[in-house]
PDB file of N, CA, C and O in Angstrom:
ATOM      1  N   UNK A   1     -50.382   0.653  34.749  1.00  0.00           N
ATOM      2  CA  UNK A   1     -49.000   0.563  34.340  1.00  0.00           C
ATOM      3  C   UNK A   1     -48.121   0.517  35.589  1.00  0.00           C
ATOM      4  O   UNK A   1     -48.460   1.062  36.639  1.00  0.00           O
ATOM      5  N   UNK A   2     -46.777  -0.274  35.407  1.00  0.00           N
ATOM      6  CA  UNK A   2     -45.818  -0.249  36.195  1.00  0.00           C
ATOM      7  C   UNK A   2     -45.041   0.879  37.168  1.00  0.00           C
ATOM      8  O   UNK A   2     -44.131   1.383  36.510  1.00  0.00           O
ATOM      9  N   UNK A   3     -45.096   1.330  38.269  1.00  0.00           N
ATOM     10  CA  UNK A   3     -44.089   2.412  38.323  1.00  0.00           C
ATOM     11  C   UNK A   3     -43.209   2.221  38.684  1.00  0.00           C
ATOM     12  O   UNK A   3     -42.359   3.092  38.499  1.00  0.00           O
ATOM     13  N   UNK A   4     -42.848   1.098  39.361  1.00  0.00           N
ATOM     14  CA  UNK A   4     -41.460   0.543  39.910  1.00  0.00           C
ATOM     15  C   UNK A   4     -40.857  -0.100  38.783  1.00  0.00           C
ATOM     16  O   UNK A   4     -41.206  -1.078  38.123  1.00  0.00           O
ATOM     17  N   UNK A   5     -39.639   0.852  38.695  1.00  0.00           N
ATOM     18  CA  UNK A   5     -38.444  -0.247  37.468  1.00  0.00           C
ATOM     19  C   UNK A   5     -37.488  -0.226  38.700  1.00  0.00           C
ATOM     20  O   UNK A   5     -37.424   0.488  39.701  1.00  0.00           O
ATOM     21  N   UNK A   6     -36.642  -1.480  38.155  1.00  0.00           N
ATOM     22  CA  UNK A   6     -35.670  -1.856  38.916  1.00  0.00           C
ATOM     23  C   UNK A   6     -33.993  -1.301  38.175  1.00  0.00           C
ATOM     24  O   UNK A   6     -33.085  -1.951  37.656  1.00  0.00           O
ATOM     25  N   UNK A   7     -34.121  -0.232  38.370  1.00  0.00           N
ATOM     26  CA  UNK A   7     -32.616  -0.113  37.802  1.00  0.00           C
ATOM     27  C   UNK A   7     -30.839  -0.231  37.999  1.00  0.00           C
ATOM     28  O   UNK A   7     -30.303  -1.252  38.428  1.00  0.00           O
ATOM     29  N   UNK A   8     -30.320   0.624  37.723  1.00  0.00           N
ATOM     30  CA  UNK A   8     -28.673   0.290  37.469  1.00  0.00           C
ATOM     31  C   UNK A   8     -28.603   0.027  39.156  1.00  0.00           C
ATOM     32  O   UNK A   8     -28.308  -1.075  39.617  1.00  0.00           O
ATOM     33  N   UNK A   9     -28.965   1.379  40.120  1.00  0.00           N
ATOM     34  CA  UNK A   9     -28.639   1.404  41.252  1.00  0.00           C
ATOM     35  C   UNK A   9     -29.583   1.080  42.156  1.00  0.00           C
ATOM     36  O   UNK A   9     -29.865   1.548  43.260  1.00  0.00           O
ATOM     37  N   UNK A  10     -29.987   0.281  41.565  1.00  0.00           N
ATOM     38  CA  UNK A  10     -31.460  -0.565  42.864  1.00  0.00           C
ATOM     39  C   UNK A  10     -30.135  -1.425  43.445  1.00  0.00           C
ATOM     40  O   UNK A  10     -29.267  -1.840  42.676  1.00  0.00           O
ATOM     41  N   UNK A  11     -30.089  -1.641  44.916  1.00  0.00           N
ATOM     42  CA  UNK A  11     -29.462  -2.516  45.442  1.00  0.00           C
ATOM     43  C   UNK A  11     -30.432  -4.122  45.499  1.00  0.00           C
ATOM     44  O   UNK A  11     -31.658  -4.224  45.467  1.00  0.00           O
ATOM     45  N   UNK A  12     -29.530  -5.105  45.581  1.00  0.00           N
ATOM     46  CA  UNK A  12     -30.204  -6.216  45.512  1.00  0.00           C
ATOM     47  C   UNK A  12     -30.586  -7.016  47.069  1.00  0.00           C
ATOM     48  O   UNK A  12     -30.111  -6.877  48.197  1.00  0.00           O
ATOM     49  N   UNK A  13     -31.224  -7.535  46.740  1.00  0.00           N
ATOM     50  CA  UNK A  13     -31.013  -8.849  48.392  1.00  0.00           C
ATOM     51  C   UNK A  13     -30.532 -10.224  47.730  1.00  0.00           C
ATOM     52  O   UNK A  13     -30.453 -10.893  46.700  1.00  0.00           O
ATOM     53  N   UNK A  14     -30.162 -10.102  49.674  1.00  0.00           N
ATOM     54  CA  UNK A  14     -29.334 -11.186  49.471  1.00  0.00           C
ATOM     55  C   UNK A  14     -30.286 -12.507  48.716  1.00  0.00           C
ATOM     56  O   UNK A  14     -29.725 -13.202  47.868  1.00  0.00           O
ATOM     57  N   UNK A  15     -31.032 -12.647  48.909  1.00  0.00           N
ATOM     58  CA  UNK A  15     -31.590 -13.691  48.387  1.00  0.00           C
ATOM     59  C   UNK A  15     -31.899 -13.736  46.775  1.00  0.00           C
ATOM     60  O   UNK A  15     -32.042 -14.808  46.186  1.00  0.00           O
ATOM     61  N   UNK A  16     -31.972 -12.663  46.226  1.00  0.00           N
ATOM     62  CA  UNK A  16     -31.858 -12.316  44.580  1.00  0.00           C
ATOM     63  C   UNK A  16     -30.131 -12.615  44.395  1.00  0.00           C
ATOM     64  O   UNK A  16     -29.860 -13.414  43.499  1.00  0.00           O
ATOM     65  N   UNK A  17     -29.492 -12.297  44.820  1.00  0.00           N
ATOM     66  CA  UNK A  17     -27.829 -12.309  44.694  1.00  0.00           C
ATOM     67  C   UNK A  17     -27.310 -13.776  44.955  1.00  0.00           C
ATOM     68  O   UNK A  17     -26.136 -13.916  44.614  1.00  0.00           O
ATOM     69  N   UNK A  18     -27.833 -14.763  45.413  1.00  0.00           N
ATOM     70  CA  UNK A  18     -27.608 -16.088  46.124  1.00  0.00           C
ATOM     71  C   UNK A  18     -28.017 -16.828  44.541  1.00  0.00           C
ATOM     72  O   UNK A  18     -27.329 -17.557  43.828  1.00  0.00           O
ATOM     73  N   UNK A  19     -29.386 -16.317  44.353  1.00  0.00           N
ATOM     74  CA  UNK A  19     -30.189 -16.732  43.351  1.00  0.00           C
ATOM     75  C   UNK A  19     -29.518 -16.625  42.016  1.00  0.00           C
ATOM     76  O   UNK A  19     -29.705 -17.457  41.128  1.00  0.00           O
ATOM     77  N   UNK A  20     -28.595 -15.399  41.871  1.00  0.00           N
ATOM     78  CA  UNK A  20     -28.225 -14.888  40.453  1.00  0.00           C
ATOM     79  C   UNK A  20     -26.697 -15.683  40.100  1.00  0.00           C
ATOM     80  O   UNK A  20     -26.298 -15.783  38.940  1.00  0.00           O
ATOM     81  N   UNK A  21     -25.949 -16.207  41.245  1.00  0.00           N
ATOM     82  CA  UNK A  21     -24.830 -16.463  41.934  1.00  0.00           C
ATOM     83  C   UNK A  21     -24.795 -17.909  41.517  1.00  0.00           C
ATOM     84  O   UNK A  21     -23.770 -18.090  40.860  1.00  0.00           O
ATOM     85  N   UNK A  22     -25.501 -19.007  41.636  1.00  0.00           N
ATOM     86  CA  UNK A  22     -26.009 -20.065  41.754  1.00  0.00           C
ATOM     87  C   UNK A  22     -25.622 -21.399  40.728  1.00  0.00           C
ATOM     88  O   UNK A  22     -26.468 -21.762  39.911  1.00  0.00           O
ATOM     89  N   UNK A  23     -24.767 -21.853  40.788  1.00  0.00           N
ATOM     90  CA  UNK A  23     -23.803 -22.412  39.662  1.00  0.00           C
ATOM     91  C   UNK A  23     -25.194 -23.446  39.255  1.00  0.00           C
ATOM     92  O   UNK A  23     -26.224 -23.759  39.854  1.00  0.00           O
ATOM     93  N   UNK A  24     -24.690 -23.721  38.106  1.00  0.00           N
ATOM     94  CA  UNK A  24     -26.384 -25.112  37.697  1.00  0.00           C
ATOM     95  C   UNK A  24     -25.581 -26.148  36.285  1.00  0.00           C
ATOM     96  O   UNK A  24     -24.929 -25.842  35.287  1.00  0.00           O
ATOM     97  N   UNK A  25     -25.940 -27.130  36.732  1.00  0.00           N
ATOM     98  CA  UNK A  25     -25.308 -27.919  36.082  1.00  0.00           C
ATOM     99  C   UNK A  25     -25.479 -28.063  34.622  1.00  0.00           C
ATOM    100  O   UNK A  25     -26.574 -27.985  34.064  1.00  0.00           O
ATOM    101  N   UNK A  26     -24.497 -28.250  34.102  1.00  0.00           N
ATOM    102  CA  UNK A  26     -24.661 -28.215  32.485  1.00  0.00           C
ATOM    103  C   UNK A  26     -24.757 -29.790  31.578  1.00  0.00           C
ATOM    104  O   UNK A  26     -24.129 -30.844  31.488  1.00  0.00           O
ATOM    105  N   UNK A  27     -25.782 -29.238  31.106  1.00  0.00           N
ATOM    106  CA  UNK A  27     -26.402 -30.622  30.735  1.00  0.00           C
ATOM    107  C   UNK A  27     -25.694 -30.081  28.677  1.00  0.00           C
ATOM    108  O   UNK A  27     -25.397 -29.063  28.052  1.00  0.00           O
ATOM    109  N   UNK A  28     -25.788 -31.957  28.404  1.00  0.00           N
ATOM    110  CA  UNK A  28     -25.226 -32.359  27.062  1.00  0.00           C
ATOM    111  C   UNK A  28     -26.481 -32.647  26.166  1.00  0.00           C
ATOM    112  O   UNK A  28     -27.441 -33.300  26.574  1.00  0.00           O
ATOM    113  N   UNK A  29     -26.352 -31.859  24.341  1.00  0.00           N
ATOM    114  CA  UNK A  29     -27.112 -32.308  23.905  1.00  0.00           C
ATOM    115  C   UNK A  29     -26.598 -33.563  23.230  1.00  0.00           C
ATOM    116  O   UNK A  29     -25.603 -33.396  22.525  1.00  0.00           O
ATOM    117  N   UNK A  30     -27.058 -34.705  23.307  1.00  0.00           N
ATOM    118  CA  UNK A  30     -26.241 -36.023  23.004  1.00  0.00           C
ATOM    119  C   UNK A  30     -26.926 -36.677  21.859  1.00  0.00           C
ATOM    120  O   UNK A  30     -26.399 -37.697  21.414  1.00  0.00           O
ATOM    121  N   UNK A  31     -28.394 -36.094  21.135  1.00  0.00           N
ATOM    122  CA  UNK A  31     -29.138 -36.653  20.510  1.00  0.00           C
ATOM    123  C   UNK A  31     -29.416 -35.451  19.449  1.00  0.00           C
ATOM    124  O   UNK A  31     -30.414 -35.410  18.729  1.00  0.00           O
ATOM    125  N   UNK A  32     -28.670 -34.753  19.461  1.00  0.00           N
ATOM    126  CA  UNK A  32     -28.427 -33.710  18.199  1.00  0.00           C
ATOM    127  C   UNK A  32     -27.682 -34.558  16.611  1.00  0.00           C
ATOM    128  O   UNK A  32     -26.985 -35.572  16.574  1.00  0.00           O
ATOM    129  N   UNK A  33     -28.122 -33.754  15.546  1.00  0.00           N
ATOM    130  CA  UNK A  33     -27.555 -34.727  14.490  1.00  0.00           C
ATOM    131  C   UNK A  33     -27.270 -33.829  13.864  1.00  0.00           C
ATOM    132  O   UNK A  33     -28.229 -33.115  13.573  1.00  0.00           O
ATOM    133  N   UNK A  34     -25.670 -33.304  13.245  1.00  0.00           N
ATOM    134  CA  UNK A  34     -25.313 -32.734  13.030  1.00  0.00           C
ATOM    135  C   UNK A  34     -25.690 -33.225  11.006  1.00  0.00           C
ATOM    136  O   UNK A  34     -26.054 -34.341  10.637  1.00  0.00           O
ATOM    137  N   UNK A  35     -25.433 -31.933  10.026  1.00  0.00           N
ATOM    138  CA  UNK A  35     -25.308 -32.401   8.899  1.00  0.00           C
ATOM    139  C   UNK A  35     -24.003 -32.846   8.364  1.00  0.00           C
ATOM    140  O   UNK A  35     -23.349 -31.824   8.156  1.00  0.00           O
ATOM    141  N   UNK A  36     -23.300 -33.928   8.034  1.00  0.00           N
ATOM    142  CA  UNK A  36     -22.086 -34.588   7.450  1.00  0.00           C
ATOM    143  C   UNK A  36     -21.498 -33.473   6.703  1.00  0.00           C
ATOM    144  O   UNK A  36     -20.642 -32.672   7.080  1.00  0.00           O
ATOM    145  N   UNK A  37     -22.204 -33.575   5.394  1.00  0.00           N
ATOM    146  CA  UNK A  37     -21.887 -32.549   4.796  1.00  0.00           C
ATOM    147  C   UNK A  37     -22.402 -31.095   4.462  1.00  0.00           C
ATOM    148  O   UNK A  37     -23.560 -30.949   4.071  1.00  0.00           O
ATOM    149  N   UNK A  38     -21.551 -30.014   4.614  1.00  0.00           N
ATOM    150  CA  UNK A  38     -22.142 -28.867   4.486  1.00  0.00           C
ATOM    151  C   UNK A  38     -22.449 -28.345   3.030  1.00  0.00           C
ATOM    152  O   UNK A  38     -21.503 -28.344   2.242  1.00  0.00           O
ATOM    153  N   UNK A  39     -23.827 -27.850   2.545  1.00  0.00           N
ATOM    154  CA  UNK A  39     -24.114 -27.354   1.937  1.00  0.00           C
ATOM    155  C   UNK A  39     -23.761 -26.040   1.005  1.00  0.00           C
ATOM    156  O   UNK A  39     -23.820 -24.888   1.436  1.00  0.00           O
ATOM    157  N   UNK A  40     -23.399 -26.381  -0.289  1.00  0.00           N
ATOM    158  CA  UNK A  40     -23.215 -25.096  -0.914  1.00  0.00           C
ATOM    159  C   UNK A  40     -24.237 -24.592  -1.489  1.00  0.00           C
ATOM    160  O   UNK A  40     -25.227 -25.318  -1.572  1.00  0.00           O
ATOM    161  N   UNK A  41     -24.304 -23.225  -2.045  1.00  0.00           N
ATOM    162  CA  UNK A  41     -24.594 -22.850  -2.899  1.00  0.00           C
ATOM    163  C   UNK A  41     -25.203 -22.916  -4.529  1.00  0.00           C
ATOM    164  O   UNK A  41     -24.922 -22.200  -5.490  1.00  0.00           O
ATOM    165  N   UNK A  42     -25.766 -23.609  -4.461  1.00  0.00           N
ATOM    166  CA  UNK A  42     -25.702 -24.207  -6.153  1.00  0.00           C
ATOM    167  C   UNK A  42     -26.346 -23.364  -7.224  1.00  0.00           C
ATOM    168  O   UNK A  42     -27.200 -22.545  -6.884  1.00  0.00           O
ATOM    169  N   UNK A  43     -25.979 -23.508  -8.588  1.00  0.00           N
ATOM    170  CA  UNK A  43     -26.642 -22.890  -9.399  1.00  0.00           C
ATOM    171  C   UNK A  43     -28.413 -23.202  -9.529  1.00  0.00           C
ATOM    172  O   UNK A  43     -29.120 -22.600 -10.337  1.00  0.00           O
ATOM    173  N   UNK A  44     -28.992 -24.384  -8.447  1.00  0.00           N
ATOM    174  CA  UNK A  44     -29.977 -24.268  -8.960  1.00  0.00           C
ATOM    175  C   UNK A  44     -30.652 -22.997  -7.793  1.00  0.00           C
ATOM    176  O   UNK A  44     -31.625 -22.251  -7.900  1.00  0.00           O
ATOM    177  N   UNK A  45     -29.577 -23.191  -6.637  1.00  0.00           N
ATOM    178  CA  UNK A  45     -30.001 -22.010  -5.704  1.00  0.00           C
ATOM    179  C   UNK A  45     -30.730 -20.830  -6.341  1.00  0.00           C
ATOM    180  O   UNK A  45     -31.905 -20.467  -6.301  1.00  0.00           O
ATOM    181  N   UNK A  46     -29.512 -20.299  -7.013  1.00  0.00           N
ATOM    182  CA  UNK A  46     -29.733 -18.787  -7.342  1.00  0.00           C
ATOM    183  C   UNK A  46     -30.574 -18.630  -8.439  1.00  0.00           C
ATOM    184  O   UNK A  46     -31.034 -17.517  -8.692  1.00  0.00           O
ATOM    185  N   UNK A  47     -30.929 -19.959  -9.373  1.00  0.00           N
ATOM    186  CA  UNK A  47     -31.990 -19.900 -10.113  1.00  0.00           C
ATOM    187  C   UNK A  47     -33.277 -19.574  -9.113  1.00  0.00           C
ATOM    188  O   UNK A  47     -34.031 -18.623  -9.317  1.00  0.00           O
ATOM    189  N   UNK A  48     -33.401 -20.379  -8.145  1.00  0.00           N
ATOM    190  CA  UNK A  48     -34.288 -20.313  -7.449  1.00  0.00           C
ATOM    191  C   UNK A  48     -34.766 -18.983  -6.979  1.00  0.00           C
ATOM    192  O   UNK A  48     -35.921 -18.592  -7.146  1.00  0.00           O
ATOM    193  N   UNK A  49     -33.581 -18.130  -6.230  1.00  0.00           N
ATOM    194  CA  UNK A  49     -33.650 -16.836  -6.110  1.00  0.00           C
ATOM    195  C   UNK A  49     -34.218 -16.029  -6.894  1.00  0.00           C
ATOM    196  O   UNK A  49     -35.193 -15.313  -6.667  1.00  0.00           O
ATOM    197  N   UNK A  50     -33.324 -16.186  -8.269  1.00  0.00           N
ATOM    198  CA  UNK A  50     -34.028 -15.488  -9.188  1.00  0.00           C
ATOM    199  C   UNK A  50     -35.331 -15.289  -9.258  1.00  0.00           C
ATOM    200  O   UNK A  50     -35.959 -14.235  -9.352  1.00  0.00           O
ATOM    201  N   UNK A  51     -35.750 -16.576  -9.196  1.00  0.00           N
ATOM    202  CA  UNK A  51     -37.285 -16.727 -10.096  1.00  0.00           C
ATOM    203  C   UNK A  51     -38.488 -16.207  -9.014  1.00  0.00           C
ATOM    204  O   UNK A  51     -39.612 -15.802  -9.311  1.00  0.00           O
ATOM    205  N   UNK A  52     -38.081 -16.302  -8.096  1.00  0.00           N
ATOM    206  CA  UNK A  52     -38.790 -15.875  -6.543  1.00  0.00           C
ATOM    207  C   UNK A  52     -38.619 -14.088  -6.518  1.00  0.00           C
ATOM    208  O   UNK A  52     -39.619 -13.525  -6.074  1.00  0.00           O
ATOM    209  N   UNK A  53     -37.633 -13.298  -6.882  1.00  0.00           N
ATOM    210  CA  UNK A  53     -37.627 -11.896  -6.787  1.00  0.00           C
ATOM    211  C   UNK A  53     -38.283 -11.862  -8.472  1.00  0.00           C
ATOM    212  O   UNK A  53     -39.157 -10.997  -8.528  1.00  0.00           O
ATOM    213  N   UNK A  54     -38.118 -12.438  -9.568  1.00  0.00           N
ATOM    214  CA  UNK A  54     -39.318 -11.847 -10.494  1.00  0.00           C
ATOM    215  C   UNK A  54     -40.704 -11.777 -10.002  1.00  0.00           C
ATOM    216  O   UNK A  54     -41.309 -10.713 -10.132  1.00  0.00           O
ATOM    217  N   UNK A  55     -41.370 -12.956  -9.363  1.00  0.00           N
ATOM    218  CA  UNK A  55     -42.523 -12.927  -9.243  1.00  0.00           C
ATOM    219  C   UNK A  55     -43.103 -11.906  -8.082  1.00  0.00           C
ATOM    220  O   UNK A  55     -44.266 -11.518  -7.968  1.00  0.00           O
ATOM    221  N   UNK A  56     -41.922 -11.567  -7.222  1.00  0.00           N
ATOM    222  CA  UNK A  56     -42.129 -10.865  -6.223  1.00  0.00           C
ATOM    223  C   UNK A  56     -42.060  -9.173  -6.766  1.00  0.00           C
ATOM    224  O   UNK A  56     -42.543  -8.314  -6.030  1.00  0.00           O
ATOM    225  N   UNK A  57     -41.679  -8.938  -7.568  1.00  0.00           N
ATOM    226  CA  UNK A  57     -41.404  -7.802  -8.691  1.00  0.00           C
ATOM    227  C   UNK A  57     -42.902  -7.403  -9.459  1.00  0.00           C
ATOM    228  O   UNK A  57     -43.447  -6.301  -9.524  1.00  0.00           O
ATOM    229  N   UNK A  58     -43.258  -8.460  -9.899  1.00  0.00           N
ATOM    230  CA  UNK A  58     -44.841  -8.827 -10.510  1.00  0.00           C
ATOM    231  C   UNK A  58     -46.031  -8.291  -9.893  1.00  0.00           C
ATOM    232  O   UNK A  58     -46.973  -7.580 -10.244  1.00  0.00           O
ATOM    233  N   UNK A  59     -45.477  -9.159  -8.370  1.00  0.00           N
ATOM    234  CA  UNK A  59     -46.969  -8.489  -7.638  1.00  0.00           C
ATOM    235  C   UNK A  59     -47.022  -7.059  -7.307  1.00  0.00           C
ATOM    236  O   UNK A  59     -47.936  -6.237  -7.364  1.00  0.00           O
ATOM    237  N   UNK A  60     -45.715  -6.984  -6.921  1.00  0.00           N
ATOM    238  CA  UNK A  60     -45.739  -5.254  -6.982  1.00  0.00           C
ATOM    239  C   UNK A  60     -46.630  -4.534  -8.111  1.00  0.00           C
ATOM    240  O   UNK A  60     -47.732  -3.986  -8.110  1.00  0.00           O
ATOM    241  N   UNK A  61     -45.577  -4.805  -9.136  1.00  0.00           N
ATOM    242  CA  UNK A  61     -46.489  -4.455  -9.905  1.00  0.00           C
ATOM    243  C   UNK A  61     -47.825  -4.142 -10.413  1.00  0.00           C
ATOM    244  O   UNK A  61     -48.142  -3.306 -11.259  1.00  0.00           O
ATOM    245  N   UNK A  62     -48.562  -4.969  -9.742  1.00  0.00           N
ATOM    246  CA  UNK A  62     -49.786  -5.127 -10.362  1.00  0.00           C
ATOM    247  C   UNK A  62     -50.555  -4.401  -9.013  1.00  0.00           C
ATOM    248  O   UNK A  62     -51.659  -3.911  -9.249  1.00  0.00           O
ATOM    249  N   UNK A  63     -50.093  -4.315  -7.769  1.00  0.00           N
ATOM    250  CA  UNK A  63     -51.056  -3.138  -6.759  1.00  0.00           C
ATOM    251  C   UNK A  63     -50.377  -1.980  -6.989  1.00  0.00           C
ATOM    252  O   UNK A  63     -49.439  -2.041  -6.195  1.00  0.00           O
ATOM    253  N   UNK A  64     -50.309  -1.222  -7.444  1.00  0.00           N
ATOM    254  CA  UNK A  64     -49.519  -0.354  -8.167  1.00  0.00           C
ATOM    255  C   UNK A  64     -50.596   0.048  -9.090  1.00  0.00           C
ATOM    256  O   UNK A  64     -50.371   0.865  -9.983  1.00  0.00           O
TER     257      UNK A  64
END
């Protein structure tokens, strides 16, 4: 196991501090595809829900 942690008051070097310091260029995601339209909720949703916590209710049940 580790015994060296590096904590609050570990001083740094300069070369960790240069490193941490270090501006880096910011790149674009340009080939992302956003969805047009946002999605609601629908009644067949919460049917769905439903029917997924009965059966999940069931198995309980039955190791039990």
């Amino acid at each position: 196991m580790k015994s060296e942690v590096m904590g609050v008051g570990t001083p740094l070097s300069k070369k960790d501090l240069k490193e941490l310091l270090q501006e880096t260029k910011e790149t674009l995601a340009v080939d992302v595809k956003f969805n047009s339209g946002d999605r609601t909720f629908s009644h067949l949703d919460l049917w769905n829900l439903q029917k997924r916590q009965k059966s999940a209710m069931a198995m309980r049940r039955r190791l039990m």
